[in-house]
C-alpha positions in Angstrom: 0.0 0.0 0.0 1.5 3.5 -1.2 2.2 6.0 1.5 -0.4 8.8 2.5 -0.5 11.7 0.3 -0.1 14.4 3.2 3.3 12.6 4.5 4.9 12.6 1.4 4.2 16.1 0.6 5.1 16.9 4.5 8.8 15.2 4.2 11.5 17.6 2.9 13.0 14.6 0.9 9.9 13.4 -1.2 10.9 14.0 -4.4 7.8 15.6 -6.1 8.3 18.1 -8.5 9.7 17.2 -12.2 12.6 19.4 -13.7 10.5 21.1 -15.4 8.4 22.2 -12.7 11.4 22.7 -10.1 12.6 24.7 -13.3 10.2 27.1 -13.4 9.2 27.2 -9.2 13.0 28.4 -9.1 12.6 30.8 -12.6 15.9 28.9 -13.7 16.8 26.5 -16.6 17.0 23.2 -16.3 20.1 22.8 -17.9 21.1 24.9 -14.5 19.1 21.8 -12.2 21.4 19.5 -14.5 24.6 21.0 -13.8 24.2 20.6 -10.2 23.7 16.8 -10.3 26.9 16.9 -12.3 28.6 19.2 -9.7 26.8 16.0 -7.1 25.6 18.9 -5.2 22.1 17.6 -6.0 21.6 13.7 -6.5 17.9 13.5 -7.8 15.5 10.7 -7.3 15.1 8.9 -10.6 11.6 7.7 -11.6 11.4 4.5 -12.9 11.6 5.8 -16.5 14.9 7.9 -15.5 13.4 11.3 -15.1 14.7 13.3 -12.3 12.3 14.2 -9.3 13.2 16.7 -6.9 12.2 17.6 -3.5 12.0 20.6 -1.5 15.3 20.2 0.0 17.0 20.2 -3.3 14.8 22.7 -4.4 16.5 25.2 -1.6 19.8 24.2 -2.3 19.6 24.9 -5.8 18.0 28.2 -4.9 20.6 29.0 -2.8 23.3 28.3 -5.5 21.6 30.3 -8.1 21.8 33.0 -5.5 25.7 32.8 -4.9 25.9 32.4 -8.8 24.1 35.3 -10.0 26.4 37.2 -7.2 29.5 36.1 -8.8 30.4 32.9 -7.4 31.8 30.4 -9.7 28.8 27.7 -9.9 31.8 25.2 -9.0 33.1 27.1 -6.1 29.2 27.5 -5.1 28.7 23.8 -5.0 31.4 23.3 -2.9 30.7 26.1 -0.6 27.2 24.9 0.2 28.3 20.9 1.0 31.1 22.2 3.1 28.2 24.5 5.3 25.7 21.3 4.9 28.6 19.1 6.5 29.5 21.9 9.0 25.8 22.3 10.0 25.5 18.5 10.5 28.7 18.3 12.4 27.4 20.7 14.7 24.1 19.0 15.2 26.0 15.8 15.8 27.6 17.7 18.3 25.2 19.5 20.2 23.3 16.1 20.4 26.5 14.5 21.9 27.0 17.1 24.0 23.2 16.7 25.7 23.5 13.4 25.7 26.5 13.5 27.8 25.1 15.6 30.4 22.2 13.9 30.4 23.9 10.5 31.2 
């Protein structure tokens, strides 16, 4: 049995919007959408036909890259920028729950 409709829609990850439509969402091309799965700074679902599915998640990250882009940033440099703050974010979450845990115990 498939999963509720308002769960999937609620979960960051679902991957629910088309290229196209994540495309023009973001007003950007979708040769732009492509270039980041080359970068791997966005690894889109594939449907079972081999389009790419985004979700809201990737959505923002791609926003945000478009953003450093059009400010100058090299769309390489950008990439790498934003999975070096991801990884930095979830080291310090990792952290912080270590940390509680510790004085907790």
């Amino acid at each position: 049995m498939g999963q509720n409709p308002d769960d999937m829609f609620g979960d960051e990850d679902y991957p629910a919007y088309t290229i196209g439509q994540a495309a023009e969402m973001l007003g950007i091309s979708q040769d732009f959408l492509r270039r980041l799965d080359e970068a791997k700074l966005i690894d889109p679902h594939r449907s079972a036909g081999g389009h790419r599915r985004y979700s809201r998640r990737q959505l923002r990250l791609a926003a945000r890259t478009r953003e450093m882009v059009d400010q100058g940033t090299a769309l390489e440099a950008a990439c790498r920028i934003i999975m070096l703050e991801d990884r930095l974010e979830e080291a310090l979450r990792h952290n912080g729950e270590r940390q509680e845990t510790q004085q907790a115990g």
